[in-house]
N, C-alpha and C positions, 0 to 999 in steps of 0.2 A: 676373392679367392678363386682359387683355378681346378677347387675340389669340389666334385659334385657326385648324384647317383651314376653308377655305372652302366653306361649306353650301346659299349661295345659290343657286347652280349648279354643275354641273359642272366642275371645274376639272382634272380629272386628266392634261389636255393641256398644262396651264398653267404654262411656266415659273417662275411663284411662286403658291404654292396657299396661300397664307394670310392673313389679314388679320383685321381686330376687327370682328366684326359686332354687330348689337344682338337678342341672342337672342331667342328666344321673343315677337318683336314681334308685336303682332293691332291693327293702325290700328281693329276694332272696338270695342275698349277706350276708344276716344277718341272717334269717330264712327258715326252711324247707318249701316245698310246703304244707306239709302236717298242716302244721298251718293256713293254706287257710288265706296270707297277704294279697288279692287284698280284702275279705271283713272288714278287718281294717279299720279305721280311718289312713288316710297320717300321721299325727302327732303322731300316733303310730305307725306308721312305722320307721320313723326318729327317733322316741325318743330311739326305743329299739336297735337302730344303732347306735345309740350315745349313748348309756349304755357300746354296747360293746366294741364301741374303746375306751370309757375313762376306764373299764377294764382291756384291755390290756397294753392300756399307763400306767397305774395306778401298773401294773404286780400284778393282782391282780384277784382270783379264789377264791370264794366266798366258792365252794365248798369244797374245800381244806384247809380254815383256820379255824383254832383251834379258836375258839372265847364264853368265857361263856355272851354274851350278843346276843339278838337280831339284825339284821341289818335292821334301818330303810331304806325305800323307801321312797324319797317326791319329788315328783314331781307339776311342776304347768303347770297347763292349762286355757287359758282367757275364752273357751266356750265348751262345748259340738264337737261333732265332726260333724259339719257344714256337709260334702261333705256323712258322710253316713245316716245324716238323711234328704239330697238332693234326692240320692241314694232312700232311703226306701221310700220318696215321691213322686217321680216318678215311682218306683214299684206298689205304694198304686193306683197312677193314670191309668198307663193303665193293671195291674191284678186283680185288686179289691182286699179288703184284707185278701182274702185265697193265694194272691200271693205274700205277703211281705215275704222278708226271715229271718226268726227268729233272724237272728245276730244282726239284725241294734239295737237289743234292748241290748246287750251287750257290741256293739261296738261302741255304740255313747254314751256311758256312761265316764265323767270327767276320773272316777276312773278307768278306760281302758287300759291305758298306765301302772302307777303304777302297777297293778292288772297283766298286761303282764310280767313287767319285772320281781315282787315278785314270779311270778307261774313257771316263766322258771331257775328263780336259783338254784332251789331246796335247798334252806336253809331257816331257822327258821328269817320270815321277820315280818317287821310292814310298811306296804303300807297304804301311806295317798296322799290324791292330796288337792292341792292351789288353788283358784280361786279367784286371786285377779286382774283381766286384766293384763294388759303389766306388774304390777309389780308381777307376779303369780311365774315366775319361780327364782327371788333373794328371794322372799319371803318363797320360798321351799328353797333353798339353807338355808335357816335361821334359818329355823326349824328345818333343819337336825344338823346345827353345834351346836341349843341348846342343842340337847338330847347327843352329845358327851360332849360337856361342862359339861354338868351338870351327866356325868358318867354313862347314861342311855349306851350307846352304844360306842364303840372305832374307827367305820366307820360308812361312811353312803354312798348312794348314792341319789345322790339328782340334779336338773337341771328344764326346761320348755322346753314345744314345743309345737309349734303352725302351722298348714298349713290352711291358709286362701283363697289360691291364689285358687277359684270358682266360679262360678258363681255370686250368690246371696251374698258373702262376698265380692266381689271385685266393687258390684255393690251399694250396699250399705255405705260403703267406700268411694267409686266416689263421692255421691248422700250429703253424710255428710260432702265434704271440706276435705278429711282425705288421700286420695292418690290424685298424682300428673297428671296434664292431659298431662304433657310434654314427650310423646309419640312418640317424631321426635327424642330425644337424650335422651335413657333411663338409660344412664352411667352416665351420669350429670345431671339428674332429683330427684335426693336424694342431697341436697343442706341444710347440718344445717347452720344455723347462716347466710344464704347469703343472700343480696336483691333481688336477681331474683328467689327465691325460692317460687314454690305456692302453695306444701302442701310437706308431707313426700311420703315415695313409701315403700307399703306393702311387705312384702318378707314372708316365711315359713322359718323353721327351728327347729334345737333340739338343745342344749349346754346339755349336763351332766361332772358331775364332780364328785372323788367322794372324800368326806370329812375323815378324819381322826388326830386322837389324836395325836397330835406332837411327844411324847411318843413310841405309836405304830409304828407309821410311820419310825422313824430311829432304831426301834428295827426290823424291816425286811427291812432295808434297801432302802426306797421306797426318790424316787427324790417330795423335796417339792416346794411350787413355791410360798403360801404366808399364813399369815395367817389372819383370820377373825378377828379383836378386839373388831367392832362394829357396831350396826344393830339400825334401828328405823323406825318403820312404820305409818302414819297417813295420815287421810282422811282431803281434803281441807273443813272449815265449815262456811270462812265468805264468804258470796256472793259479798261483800264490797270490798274483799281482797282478789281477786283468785289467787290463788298459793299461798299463806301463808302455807301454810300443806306444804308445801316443806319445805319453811325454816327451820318449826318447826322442822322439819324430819332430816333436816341436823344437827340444834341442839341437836336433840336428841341423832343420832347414834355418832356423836363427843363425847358427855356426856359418852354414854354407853364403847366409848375409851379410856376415859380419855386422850382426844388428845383435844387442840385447832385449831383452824383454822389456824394458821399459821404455825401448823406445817405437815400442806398438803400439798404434793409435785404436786400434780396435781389430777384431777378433771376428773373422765371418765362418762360425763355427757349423758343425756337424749337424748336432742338435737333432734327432729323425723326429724325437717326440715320442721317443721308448722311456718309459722311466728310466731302466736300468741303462741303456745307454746316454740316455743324457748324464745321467748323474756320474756316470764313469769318466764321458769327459769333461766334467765341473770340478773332480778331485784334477784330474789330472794337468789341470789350466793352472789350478791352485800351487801345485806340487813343483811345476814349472816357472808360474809367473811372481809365485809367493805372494808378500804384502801388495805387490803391483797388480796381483789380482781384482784389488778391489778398487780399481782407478781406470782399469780401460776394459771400456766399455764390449760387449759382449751379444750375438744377436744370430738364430738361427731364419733363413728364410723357407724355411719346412714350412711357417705357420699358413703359406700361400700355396707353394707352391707342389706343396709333400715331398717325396723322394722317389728323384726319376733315378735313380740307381746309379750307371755309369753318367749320368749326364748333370750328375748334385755338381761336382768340381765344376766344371762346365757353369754351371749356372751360377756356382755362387763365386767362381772370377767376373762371369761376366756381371753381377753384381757390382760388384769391389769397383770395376770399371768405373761404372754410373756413379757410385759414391766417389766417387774422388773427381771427377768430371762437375757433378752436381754440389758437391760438399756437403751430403745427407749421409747420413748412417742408416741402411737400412732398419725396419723393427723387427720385433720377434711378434709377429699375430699370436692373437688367443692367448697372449699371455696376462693370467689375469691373478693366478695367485700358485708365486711359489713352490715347485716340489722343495722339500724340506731341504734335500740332500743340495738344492742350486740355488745358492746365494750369493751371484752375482750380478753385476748391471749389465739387466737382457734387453732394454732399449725396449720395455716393454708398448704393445699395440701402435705407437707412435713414431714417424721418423722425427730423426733428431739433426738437426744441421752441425756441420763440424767439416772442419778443412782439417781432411784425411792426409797423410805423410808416409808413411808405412802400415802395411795390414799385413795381418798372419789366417791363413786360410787352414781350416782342418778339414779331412773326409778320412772316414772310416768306414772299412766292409765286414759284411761274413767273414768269418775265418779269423779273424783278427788282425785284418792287413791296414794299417794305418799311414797314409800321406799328409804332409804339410809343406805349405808354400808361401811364402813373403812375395808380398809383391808393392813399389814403391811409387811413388809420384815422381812422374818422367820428368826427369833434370835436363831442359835444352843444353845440349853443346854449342 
């Protein structure tokens, strides 16, 4: 598990002291001192470190390819950079404000991350940033594979990141029902779909990936792992009927596949590990998938990984990825018995082997803003 006591800071006051950090992180591993990283925003630390390993994974030098198009940048972020304008608040307090430091106005800005990675490639980019909460970073990923779709561009690079694990976010959080107070076992306190589970557990991270024209991609020789067929994004609007906007959303990106529901091999869901949002998306998979509910298999990666906010879609494509590459079905951790209201196959504790064909991805934020994305096992031409 990648969930443990909180190290960041101080937490000992804090009604839930635990979450997934990304250990042993040094943003000098990635960038010079001279970029002066420690007055960054954390999630742009992570993000532009997760640019560059999915670069190299990718064998791929921006600088170097011959390309007559633009390379988008999109990136998603749920908020502002919380810890530097913590940071600039506590400078404002005890120097008054001749003693704030200029950056916090650059570096707490959404477009910061983007705006980093586009400045340090040195090529002809188009940087945009997502802010649609936890579904911020599939929703950048979406954006980016429009504009190759549609011939704007032949790559892209595109992902989310989010570090919340601070003070004022983790306490807020606590205060909303939204992280877990189960503190004594922080490996098994990230619990989708279980009865003994009492909220989810907040984690940081980055996912980047980077997108390209199938086309392109086997004409420089570059290893693929799936492709995008369909996307849908909507907001929930009956108050009558919460989580409806999901269904609609799995509707939708299905449509935009030209894929039915049955012909979904498996389901790499939401799942935070909130009772009431899991169980919101179990009706609504139901409601969607019908009888075929009870045949394809189902599996949040929360139980590992908790939820890094904008960077859940991020992660759990890049999942999907490895399962279709590996032919394993990720599992659902900690799942060990049942919420009443989720009676479906959670691929519980254990992965499961299975030569994957089509998968349906869900994320879901605050607000009620729900994303879904089909994505298939790449068909050589």
């Amino acid at each position: 598990s990648g969930i443990g006591p909180i190290t960041l800071f101080d937490a000992t006051d804090h009604p839930s002291r635990i979450a997934g950090e990304v250990k042993n992180f040094n943003p000098l591993d990635y960038m010079p001192a001279q970029w002066k990283p420690k007055r960054m925003a954390r999630h742009t630390q992570l993000a532009y470190a997760a640019t560059q390993m999915a670069l190299k994974h990718a064998d791929f030098n921006p600088g170097l390819e011959e390309s007559a198009t633009v390379l988008p940048i999109c990136i998603g972020v749920s908020t502002s950079a919380m810890d530097v304008l913590e940071r600039g608040f506590c400078e404002l307090q005890e120097r008054g404000p001749r003693g704030v430091n200029p950056g916090v106005v650059r570096n707490c800005q959404p477009q910061a991350v983007a705006h980093l990675i586009a400045e340090k490639l040195g090529v002809e980019t188009e940087a945009a940033t997502i802010s649609s909460a936890c579904p911020s970073g599939i929703d950048a990923i979406a954006a980016a594979a429009l504009q190759i779709r549609s011939a704007k561009a032949d790559m892209a690079i595109a992902g989310g990141a989010d570090a919340h694990v601070m003070p004022l976010a983790m306490a807020s959080f606590a205060s909303a029902g939204l992280s877990s107070l189960a503190n004594s076992d922080p490996a098994h306190a990230s619990r989708p779909y279980d009865s003994a589970s009492d909220s989810g557990v907040i984690s940081e991270g980055a996912g980047v990936i980077i997108l390209e024209n199938l086309e392109h991609a086997i004409g420089r020789g570059a290893e693929t792992y799936l492709e995008i067929t369909g996307y849908a994004a909507q907001t929930d609007h009956d108050a009558d009927d919460p989580f409806a906007g999901l269904a609609a959303t799995m509707r939708l990106a299905l449509a935009n596949a030209c894929r039915d529901a049955r012909e979904i091999d498996y389901i790499c869901s939401y799942g935070p590990g909130h009772p009431v949002l899991d169980a919101g998306e179990v009706k609504m998979i139901r409601r969607v998938f019908g009888a075929a509910a009870d045949h394809v298999p189902v599996s949040s990666i929360k139980g590992v990984t908790g939820n890094p906010l904008a960077a859940a879609g991020p992660f759990q494509l890049i999942a999907c990825a490895l399962a279709f590459k590996h032919n394993v079905i990720p599992p659902t951790a900690n799942h060990d018995s049942p919420n009443f209201d989720c009676d479906l196959d959670f691929v519980p504790k254990k992965a499961r082997k299975a030569r994957l064909n089509c998968v349906l991805i869900n994320v879901r934020g605050l607000g009620g803003g729900n994303s879904s994305m089909v994505v298939e096992r790449v068909q050589m031409i």
